[in-house]
TORDO-653194 format. One line per 2 residues: number of its first residue (from 1); their letters; for each residue y, z negated, x of C-alpha. Coordinates in Angstrom, 1 decimal, padded with zeros to 4 digits. Example, Ala and Ser with C-alpha at 12.3 -4.5 7.8 and 13.67 -1.06 7.14 Angstrom:
! TORDO-653194
1	AS	-004.5/-007.8/012.3 | -001.1/-007.1/013.7
This chain:
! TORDO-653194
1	XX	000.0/000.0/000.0 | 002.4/-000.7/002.7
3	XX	002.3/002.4/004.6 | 003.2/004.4/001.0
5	XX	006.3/002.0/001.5 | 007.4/004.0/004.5
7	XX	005.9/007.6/003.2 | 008.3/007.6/000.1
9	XX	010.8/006.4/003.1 | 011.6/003.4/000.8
11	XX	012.1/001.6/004.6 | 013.1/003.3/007.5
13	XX	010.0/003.7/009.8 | 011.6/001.9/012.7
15	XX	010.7/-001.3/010.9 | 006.9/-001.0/009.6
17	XX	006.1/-003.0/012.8 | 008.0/-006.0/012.3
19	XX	007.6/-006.1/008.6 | 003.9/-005.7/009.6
21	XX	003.8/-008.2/012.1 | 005.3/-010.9/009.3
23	XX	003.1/-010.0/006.8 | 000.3/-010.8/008.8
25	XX	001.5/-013.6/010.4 | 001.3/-015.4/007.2
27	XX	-000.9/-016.9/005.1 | 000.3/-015.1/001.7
29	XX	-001.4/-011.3/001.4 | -001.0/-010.5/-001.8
31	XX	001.7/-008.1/-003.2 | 004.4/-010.8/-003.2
33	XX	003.9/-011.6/000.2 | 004.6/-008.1/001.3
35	XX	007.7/-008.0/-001.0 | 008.4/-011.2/001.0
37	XX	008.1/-009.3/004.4 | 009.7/-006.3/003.2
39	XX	012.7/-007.6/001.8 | 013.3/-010.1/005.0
41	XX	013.5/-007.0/007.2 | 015.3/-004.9/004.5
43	XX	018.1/-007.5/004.9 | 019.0/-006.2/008.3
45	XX	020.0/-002.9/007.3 | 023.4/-002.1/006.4
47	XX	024.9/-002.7/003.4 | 024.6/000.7/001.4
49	XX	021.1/001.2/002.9 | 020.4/-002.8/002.3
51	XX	021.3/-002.3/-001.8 | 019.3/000.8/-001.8
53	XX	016.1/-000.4/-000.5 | 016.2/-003.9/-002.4
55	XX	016.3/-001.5/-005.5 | 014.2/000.9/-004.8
57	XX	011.7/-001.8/-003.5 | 012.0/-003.6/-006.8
59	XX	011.3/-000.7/-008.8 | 008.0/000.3/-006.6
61	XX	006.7/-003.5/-007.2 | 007.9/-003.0/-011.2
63	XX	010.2/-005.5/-010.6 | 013.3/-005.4/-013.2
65	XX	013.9/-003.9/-017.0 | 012.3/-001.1/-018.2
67	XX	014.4/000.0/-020.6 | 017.6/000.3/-018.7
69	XX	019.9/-000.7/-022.3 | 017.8/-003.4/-022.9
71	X	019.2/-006.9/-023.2
């Protein structure tokens, strides 16, 4: 699941090492562990890249509304 992260270049590549490297450094694999890892190295981009990712991220984990008028 990870590496379709960096194929639909939700991340730049540059970082599927270190959001690799804390993923599996700790104890939580599941899918909210990776958003963990993913989302502490996402916060190092800059800001219009950082908003981007988070979002795109969010959707790709079905984070968020679905219905985008929804209250």
């Amino acid at each position: 699941m990870e590496c379709a992260i960096f194929y639909r270049r939700l991340l730049p590549t540059r970082m599927l090492i270190p959001v690799t490297d804390s993923y599996l450094s700790k104890e939580d694999r599941t899918d909210w562990g990776l958003l963990n890892a993913l989302t502490l190295h996402a916060k190092n981009l800059p800001p219009n890249g950082n908003i981007r990712a988070h979002a795109q991220l969010g959707r790709y984990f079905g984070l968020g509304k679905v219905n985008l008028y929804a209250c």
